[in-house]
TIPA-608601 format. One line per 8 residues: number of its first residue (from 1); their letters; for each residue x, y, z of N, C-alpha, C, O, CB. Coordinates in steps of 0.02 Angstrom, whole numbers. Glycine has a CB too. Layout:
residues N
NUM = A = X/Y/Z/X/Y/Z/X/Y/Z/X/Y/Z/X/Y/Z; ...
END
This chain:
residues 84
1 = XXXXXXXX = -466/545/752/-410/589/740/-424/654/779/-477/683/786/-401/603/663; -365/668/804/-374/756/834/-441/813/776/-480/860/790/-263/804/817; -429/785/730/-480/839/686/-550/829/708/-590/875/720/-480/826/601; -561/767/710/-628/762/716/-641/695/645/-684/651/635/-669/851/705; -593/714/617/-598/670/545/-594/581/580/-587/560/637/-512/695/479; -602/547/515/-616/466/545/-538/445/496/-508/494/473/-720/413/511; -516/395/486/-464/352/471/-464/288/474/-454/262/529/-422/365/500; -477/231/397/-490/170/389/-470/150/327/-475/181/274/-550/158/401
9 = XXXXXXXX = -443/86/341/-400/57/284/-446/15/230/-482/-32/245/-341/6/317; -438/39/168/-477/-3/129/-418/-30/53/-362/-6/42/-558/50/106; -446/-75/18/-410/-113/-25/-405/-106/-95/-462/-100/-118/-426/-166/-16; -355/-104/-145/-368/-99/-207/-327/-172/-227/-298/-214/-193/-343/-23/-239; -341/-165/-309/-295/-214/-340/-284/-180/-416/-319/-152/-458/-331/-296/-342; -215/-199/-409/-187/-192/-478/-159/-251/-512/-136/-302/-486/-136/-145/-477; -164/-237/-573/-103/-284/-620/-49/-257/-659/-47/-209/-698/-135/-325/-675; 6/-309/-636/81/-266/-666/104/-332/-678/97/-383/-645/141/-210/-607
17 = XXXXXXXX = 145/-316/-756/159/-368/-807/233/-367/-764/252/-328/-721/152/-347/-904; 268/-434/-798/315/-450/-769/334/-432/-679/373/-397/-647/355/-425/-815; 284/-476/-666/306/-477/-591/339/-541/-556/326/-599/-572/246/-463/-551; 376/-523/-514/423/-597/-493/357/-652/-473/303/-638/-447/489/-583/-405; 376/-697/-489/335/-761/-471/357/-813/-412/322/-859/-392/332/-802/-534; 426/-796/-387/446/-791/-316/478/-748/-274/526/-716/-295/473/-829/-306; 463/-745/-229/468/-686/-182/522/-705/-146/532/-674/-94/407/-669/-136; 572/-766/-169/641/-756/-124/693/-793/-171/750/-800/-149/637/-794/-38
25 = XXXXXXXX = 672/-825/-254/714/-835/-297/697/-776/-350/645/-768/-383/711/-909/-320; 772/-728/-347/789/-679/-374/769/-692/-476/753/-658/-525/873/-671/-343; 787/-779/-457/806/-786/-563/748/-823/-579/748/-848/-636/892/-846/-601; 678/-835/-527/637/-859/-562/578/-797/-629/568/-737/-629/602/-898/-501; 560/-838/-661/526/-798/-710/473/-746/-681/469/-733/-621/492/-845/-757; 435/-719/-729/395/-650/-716/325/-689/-761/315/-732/-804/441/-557/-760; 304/-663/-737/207/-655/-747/154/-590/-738/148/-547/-695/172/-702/-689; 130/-600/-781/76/-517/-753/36/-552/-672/31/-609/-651/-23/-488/-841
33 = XXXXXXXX = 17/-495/-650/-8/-523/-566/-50/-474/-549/-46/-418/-576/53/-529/-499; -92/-488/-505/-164/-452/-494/-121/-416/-404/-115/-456/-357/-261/-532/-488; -102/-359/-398/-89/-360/-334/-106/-325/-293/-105/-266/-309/-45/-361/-325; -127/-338/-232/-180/-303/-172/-127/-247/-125/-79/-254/-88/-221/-378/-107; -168/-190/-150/-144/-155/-102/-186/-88/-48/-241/-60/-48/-94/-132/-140; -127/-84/-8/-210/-56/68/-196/30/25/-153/58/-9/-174/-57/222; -248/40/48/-274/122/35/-288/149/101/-318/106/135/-349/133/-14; -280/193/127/-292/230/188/-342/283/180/-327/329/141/-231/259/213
41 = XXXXXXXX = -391/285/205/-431/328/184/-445/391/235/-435/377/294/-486/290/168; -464/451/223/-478/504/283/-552/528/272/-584/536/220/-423/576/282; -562/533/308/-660/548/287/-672/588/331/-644/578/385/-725/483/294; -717/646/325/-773/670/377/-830/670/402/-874/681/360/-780/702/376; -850/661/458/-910/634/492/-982/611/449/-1027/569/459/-928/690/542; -965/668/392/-1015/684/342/-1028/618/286/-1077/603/252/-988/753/303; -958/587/294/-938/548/242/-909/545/189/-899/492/159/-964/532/230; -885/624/161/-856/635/129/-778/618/128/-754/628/184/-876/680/128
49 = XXXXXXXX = -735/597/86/-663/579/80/-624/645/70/-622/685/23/-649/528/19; -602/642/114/-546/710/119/-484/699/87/-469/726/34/-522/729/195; -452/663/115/-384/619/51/-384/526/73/-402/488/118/-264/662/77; -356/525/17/-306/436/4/-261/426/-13/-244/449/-68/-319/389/-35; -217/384/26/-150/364/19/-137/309/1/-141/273/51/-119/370/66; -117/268/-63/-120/233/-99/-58/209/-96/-15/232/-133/-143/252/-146; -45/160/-55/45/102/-19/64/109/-103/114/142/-117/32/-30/26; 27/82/-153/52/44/-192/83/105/-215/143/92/-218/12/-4/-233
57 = XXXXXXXX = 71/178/-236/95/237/-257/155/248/-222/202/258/-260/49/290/-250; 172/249/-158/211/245/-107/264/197/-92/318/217/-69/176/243/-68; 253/134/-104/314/90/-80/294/65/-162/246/76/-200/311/26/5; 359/27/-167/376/-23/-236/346/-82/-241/370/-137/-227/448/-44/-242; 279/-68/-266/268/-165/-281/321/-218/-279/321/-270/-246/246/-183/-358; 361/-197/-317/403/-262/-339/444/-280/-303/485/-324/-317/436/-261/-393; 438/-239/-232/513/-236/-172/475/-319/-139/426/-329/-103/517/-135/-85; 527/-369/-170/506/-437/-128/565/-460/-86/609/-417/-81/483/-503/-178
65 = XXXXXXXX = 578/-538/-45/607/-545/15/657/-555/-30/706/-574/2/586/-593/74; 673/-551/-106/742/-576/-135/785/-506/-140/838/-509/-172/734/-618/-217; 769/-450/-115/755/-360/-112/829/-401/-81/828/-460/-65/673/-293/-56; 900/-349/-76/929/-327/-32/930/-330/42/965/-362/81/924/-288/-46; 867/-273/52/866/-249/111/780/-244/107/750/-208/68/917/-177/122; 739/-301/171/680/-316/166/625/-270/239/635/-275/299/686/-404/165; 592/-244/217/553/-217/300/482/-220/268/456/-234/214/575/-116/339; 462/-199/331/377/-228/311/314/-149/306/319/-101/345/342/-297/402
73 = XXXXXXXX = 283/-151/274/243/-84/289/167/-128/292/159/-176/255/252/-11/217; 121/-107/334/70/-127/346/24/-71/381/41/-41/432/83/-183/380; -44/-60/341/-76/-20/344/-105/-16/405/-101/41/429/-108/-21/300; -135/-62/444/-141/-68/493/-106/-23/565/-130/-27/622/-131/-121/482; -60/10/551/-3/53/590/-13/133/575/37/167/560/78/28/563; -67/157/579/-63/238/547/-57/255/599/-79/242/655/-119/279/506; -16/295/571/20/362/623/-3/438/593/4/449/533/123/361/620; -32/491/641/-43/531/624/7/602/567/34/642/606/-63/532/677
81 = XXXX = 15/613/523/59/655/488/26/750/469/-11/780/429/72/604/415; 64/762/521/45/842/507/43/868/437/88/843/401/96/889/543; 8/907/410/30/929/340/45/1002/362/7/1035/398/-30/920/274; 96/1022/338/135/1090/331/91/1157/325/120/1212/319/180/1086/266
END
């Protein structure tokens, strides 16, 4: 990063009750589900964690391909974001 800081994606998991059990039939049933999501991490040379950005806090678990309107977010793609 321009700072000097480092930037690497690491993984969590959660569980959330009633979650669709298909991802493109709208009327199938719900289940609790263990679900993986990327964390972005910022660190300094030192090793210390400066901040984390947590997808799952950020986009909607539950947004699946039976959604409306479907796009993809993938951690893999960081783009630098100025803070104010």
């Amino acid at each position: 990063m321009p700072s000097g800081t480092l930037m690497t994606v690491s993984s969590e998991l959660r569980t959330y009750d009633d979650y669709p059990t298909s991802s493109i039939d709208p009327e199938a049933p719900t289940e609790s589900a263990t679900v993986v999501g990327d964390v972005l991490v910022e660190f300094n040379r030192d090793g210390a964690v400066l901040r984390e950005v947590r997808l799952l806090d950020v986009l909607d678990p539950f947004r699946t391909a039976s959604s409306p309107t479907v796009g993809g977010a993938f951690g893999n793609q960081c783009r630098l974001l100025r803070r104010a």
